[in-house]
N, C-alpha and C positions, 0 to 999 in steps of 0.2 A: 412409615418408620416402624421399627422393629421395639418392643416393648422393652428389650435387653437394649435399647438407647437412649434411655429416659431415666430419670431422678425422681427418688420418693422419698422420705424418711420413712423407715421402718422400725417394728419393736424394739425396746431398749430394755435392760434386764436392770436398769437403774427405775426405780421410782421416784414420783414427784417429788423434788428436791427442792429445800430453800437457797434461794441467790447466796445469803452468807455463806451457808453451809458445803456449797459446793465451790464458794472462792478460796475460802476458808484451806479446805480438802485439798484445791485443785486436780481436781481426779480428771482422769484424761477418759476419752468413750470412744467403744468400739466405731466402725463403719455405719452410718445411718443412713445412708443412700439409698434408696432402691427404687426399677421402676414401679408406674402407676400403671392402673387399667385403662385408665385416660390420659393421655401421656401430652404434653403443651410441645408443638413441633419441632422449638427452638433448645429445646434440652438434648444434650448428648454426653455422649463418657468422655468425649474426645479432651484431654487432660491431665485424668486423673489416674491411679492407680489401678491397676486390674482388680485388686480384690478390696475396692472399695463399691464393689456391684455385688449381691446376690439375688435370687430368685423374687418374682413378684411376692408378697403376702397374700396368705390366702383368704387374709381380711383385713379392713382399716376400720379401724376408729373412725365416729363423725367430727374429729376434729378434721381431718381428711377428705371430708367433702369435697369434691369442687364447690364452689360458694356458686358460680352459676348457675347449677342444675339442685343448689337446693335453699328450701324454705329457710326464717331465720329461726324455725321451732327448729331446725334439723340441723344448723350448723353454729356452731359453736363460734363464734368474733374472739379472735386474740385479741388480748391486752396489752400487746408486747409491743415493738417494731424494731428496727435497724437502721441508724445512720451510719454511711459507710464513706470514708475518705476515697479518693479514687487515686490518684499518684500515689507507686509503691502497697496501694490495698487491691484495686482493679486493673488499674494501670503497670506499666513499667516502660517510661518515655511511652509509645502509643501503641504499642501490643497490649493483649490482653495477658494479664497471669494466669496461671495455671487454676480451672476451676472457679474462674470470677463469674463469666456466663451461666455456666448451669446452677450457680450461687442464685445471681438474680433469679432466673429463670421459674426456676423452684419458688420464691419467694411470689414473684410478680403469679404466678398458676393459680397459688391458694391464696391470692391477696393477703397476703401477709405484710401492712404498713414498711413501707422504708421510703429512704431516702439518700440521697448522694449531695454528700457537705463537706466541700472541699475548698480551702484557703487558695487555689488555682482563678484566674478570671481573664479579663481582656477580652472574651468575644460578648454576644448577646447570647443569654441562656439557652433560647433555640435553636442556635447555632449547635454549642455546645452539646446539649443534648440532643441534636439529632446526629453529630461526629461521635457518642458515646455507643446511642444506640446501633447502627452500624459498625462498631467494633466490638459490642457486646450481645449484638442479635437481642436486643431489649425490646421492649415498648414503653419508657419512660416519658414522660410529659417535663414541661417546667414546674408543674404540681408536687413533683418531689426529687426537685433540683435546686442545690441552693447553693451558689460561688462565693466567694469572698463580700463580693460588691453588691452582690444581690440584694444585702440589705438597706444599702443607701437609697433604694427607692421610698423607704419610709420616711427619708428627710425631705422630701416632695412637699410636703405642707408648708416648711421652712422658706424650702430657697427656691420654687419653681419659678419666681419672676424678677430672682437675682442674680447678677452676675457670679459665676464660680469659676474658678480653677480646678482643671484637670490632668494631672500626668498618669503618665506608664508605660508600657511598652512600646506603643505607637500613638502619639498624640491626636492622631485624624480617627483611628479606631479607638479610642480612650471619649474623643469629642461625641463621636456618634453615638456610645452608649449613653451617655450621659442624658444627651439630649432624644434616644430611645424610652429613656426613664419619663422623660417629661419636663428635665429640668429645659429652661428657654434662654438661657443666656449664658455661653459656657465658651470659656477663653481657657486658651495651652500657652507652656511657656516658649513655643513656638511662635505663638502670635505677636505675646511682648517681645522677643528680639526682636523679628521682623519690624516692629515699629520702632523699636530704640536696640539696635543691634549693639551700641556703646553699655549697654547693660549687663553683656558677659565679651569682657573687649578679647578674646582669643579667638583661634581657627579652628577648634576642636568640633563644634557645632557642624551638623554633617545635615545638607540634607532638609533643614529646619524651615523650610517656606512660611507655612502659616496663613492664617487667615485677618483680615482685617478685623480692627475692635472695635467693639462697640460706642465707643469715649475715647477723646486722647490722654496720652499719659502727661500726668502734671508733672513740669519741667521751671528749675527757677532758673530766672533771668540773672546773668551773670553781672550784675552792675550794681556800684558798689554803694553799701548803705539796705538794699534789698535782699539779701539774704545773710547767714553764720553758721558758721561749724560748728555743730555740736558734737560733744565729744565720740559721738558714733556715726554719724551723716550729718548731713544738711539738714535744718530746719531753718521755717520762712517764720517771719511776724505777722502780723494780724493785719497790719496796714498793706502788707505787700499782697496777702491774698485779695483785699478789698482793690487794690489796683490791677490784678492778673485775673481777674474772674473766683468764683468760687468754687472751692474742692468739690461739688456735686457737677461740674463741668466736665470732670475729668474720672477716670477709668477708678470705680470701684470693688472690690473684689468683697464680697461677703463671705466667702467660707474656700475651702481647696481639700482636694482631693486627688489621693494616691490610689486611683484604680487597681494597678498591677505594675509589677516587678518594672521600676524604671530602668531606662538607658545611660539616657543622655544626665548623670547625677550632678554631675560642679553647675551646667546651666541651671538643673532643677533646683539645687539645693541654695545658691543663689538667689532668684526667684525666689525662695520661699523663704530665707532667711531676711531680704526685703519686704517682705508685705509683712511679716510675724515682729516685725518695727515699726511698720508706720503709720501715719497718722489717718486711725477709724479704717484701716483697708484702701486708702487711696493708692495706688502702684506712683511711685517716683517720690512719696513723702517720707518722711522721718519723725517721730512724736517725740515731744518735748519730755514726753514722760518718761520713758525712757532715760534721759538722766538725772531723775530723781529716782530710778531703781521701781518703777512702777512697769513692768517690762507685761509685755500683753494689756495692758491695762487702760488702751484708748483707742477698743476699739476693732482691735485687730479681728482679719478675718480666723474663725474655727477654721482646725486642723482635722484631718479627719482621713484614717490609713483604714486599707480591706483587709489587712493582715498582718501580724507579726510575725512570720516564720522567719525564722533565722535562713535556715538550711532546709534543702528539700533534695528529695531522691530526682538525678536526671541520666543522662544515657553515661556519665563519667562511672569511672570505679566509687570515687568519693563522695560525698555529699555538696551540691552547688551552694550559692548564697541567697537566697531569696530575699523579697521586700522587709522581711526585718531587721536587714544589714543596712537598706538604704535608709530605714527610719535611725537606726543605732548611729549611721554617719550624720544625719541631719540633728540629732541629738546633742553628739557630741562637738560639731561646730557651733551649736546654739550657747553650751555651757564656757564655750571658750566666748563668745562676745559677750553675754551677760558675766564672766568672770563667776559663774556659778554659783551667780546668785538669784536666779528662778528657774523652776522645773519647768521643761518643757507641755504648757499644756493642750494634750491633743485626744484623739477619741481611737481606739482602735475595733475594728471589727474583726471579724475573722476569728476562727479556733487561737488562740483555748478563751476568750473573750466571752462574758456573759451576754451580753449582744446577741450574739449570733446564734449562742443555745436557745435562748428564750427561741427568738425568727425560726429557730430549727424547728422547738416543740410544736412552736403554733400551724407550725406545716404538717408536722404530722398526723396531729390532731384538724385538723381542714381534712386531710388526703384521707383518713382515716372515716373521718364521719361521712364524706361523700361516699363513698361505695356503701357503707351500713346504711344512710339513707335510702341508697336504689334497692337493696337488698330488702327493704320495709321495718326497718327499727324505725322504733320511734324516740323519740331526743332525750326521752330519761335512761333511755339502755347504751344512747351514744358516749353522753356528758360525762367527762372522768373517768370513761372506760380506759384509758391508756397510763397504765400501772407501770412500764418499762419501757427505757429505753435500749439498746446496744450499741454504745459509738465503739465501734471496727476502724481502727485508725493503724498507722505507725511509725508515727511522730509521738514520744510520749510528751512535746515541749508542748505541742498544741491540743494532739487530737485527745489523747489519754488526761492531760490536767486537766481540759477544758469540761471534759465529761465527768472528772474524780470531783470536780470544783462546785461544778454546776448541780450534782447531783441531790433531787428533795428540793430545791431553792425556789426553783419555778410556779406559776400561778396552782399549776395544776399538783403540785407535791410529786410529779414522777419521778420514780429511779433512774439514775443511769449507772449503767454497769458499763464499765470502759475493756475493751478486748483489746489486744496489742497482739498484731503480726507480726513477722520476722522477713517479709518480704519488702520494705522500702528500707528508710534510713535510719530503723535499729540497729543499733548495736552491742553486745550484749556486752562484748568486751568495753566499752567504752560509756555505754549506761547503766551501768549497776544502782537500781536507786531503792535505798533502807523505807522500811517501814515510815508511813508517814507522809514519804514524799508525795505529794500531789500528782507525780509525776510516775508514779508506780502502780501498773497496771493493776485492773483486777485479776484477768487473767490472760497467761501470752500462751498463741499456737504459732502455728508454723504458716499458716495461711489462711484466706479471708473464709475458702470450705470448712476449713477444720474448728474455726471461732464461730462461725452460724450453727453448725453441728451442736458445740457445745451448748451453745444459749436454746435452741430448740430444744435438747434435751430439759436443760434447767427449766426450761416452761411445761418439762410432759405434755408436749407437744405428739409423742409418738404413744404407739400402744404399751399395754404392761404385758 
């Protein structure tokens, strides 16, 4: 491959500059592309502008090293890194954008720390990133891949030997990660119809087979003296359960989980509007407490969603609905049977949620210290070397607040500096947002090249 087909940064006629001062400024920078002497096979122009290429430099800086071919006396460890959304940052539906490849490319040459943290999930991260890396010409690991769901593997300590609930897009592919995770008992609302299909009595259900349950579902005997209507279901007396067996007989559910972007919503929402009533997580109970206005309060299993995105960029002109709308529907029929009188309590993961930043940093800082490791630092040169982050987003609902939010908060005090593209579902016309807002970027380019450019520069990353 031809040297004029490869990506470098090159000199910048800007000097090292502080992150305020250049958000502040917003000062825009020339071209910083250029090939290297040693050029990584998977970089090319193919993309970008023609005159965002000039001639090799007739020298680089040791920040410019390859890191493999030198000592850690001879190369300089950035402090920096990059988390980058991928729908509408890398992506567009399953093409690449313009300049995403030789993005990475560049970054992954000189190990320069990133990551890909995107509110997207539903397969197993391997999966995922090995569908990324073939459409990005990557070499990315699950080392610095993080989806929405990715972080429910920390709840492992919890519930790995408890029954949970599972939805999302496909409940057999929702089951299987789950139980990829480690969790060992994991039931879809698939499963509960197939054993009590009287529990969503319409035809709308398509498809829904399911798997046998663990437990059967506690069902009261309709005979009269043994059960009463309580003002929102059925509840039993105490003598009836002594005569039916006891509630540990029957199907438990400890906690439930919104993997990804559900389907099938009136069964899901159903289902869940069932268990978040009744009595301790038993499936077919109803809790007495409940109408004393004790609503969550005996018992119920945790609620627990991979993302809030309202809206997200897909192959339409507009903006689609993402799983933040099915949480916003399940919301709002929750406020209508309590009469709104208790909040919904649930746990969300996913962008702009501090959850997820935290899981993010700690990845970086892992991905990070592993290469300085082989490289021969030793652990006082590692520890707290990561002074910045770049969340590359463009969603300012999730990607941009979560990073404005998050910023300084975390164990380690890093920065994050939030960058906003113009290539998913901003809009400029329809997001105008004042000083202040959470929600308003540090700084916006036109694409995910032109926001790495800028933050490299901000690091004098290039020569003077």
């Amino acid at each position: 491959m031809k040297a004029t087909d490869i990506l470098i940064l090159l000199s910048s006629t800007l000097s090292r500059t502080s992150t305020a001062a250049l958000i502040n400024n917003r000062k825009t920078s020339p071209s910083l592309f250029r090939p290297p002497p040693q050029p990584p096979s998977l970089v090319t122009t193919r993309g970008f502008r023609d005159d965002t290429f000039s001639k090799p430099p007739s020298s680089i800086g040791k920040r410019w090293t390859r890191p493999d071919s030198a000592t850690s006396s001879e190369w300089e460890a950035p402090s920096f890194a990059f988390a980058f959304d991928i729908d509408g940052v890398l992506l567009h539906e399953k093409a690449p954008l313009a300049g995403a490849a030789q993005t990475l490319a560049l970054l992954d040459y000189y190990h320069i720390p990133f990551i890909l943290l995107t509110n997207g999930g539903g397969k197993f991260e391997a999966d995922r990133v090995a569908e990324l890396n073939e459409k990005l010409g990557s070499h990315m690991t699950t080392e610095n891949f993080c989806q929405s769901h990715t972080p429910f593997q920390e709840l492992l300590p919890v519930y790995r030997d408890k029954t949970i609930l599972v939805t999302g897009s496909d409940y057999e592919k929702c089951r299987e990660i789950m139980e990829g995770y480690g969790f060992r008992s994991v039931v879809t609302p698939g499963d509960i119809f197939r054993a009590a299909p009287e529990v969503f009595p319409f035809d709308t259900v398509r498809g829904k087979v399911g798997r046998d349950l663990p437990k059967p579902i506690w069902r009261p005997r309709k005979e009269a003296g043994e059960h009463h209507q309580g003002s929102k279901g059925m509840v039993r007396d105490t003598e009836q359960e002594e005569r039916e067996g006891k509630l540990e007989d029957h199907l438990k559910v400890e906690a439930m989980f919104v993997l990804n972007d559900p389907r099938d919503w009136a069964l899901d929402v159903q289902v869940f509007i069932d268990l978040l009533q009744s009595k301790q997580g038993y499936v077919g109970t109803y809790s007495e407490e409940n109408n004393k206005g004790r609503w969550q309060g005996d018992g119920q299993p945790k609620l627990f969603f991979s993302n809030s995105d309202l809206i997200w960029a897909a192959k339409y002109h507009l903006p689609r609905f993402g799983q933040g709308a099915f949480q916003h529907a399940l919301v709002g029929i929750w406020n209508e049977v309590t009469e709104g009188k208790k909040e919904l309590v649930r746990t969300s993961f996913g962008k702009p949620h501090r959850e997820t930043y935290e899981y993010a940093e700690e990845m970086l800082v892992r991905h990070r210290g592993g290469w300085l490791r082989a490289k021969g630092y030793k652990e006082g040169e590692i520890e707290g070397g990561l002074k910045r982050v770049y969340m590359v987003g463009d969603n300012p609902e999730s990607d941009i607040a979560g990073a404005n939010d998050y910023d300084g908060k975390g164990k380690y005090g890093t920065e994050w500096v939030s960058l906003l593209v113009e290539t998913g579902v901003f809009d400029a016309t329809r997001m105008n947002f004042k000083d202040g807002d959470v929600r308003k970027a540090d700084v916006v380019k036109p694409n995910v090249a032109e926001a790495v450019k800028w933050a490299l520069r901000n690091e004098g990353w290039v020569d003077e």
